[in-house]
C-alpha positions in Angstrom: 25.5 10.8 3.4 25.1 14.2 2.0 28.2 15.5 3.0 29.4 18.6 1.0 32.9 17.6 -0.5 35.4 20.4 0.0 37.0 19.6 -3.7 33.6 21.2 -5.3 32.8 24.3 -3.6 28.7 25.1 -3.0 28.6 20.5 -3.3 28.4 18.8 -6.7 25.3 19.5 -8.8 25.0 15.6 -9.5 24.3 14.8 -6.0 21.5 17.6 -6.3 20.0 16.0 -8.9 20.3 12.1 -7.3 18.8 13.3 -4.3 15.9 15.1 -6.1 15.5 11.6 -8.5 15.2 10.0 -5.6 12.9 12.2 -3.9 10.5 12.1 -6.9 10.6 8.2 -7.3 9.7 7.9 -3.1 7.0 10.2 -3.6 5.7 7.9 -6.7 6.0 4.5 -4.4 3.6 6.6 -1.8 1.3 7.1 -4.2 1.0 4.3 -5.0 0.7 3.2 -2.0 -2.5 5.4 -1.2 -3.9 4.2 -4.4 -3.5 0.5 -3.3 -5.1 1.1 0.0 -8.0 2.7 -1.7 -8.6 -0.1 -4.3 -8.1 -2.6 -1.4 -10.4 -0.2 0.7 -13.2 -0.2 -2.2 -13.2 -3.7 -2.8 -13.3 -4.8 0.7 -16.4 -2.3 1.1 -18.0 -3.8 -1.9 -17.8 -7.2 -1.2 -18.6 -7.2 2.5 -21.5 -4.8 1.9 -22.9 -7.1 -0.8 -22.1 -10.1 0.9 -23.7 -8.7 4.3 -26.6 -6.2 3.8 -29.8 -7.8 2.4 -31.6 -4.8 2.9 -30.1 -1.4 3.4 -31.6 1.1 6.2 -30.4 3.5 8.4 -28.3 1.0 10.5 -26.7 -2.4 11.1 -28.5 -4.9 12.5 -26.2 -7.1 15.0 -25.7 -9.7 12.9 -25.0 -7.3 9.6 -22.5 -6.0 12.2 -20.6 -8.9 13.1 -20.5 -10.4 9.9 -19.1 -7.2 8.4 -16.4 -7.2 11.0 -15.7 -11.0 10.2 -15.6 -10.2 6.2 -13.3 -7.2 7.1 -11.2 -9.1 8.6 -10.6 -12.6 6.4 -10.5 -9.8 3.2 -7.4 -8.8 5.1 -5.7 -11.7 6.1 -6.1 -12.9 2.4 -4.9 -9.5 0.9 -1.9 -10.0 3.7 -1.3 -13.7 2.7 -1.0 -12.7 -1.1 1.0 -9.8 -0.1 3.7 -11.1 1.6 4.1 -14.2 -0.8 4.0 -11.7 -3.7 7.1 -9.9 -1.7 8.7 -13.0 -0.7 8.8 -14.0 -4.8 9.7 -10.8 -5.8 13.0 -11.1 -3.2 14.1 -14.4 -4.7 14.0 -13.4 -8.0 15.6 -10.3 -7.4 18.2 -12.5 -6.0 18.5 -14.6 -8.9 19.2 -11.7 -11.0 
């Protein structure tokens, strides 16, 4: 943990510094996160919208409803599919390492 160790009054300064290091580098992997869920956002938007809107108006007709909802959601089984075969490779050849 992040214990003070009584040999080094006031803690050591290198523990300062791992924490803040790692700090920085969580702060990176959410951002990167939010930009990821906007791309995936954007394109899913695109694609349906294209896919489902033959003419734009004020609102969705039922049908430009429900096939929105259905394009929503295979977009994000696939982009769940990939993901977690993506993860599941990068774990084995961490392994292999």
């Amino acid at each position: 943990g992040l214990r003070r160790d009584r040999n080094h009054p006031g803690g050591s300064g290198g523990q300062k510094v791992k924490l803040q290091s790692w700090l920085s580098m969580e702060q990176v992997k959410v951002q990167i996160a939010v930009a990821n869920a906007q791309e995936l956002l954007q394109r899913m938007t695109d694609k349906c919208f294209r896919k489902c809107i033959g003419k734009p108006g004020g609102s969705l007709d039922n049908s430009e409803q429900k096939c929105i909802a259905m394009c929503m959601d295979r977009y994000m089984d696939a982009w769940n599919t990939v993901s977690r075969a993506y993860n599941s490779r990068l774990q084995r050849e961490r392994a292999n390492m």
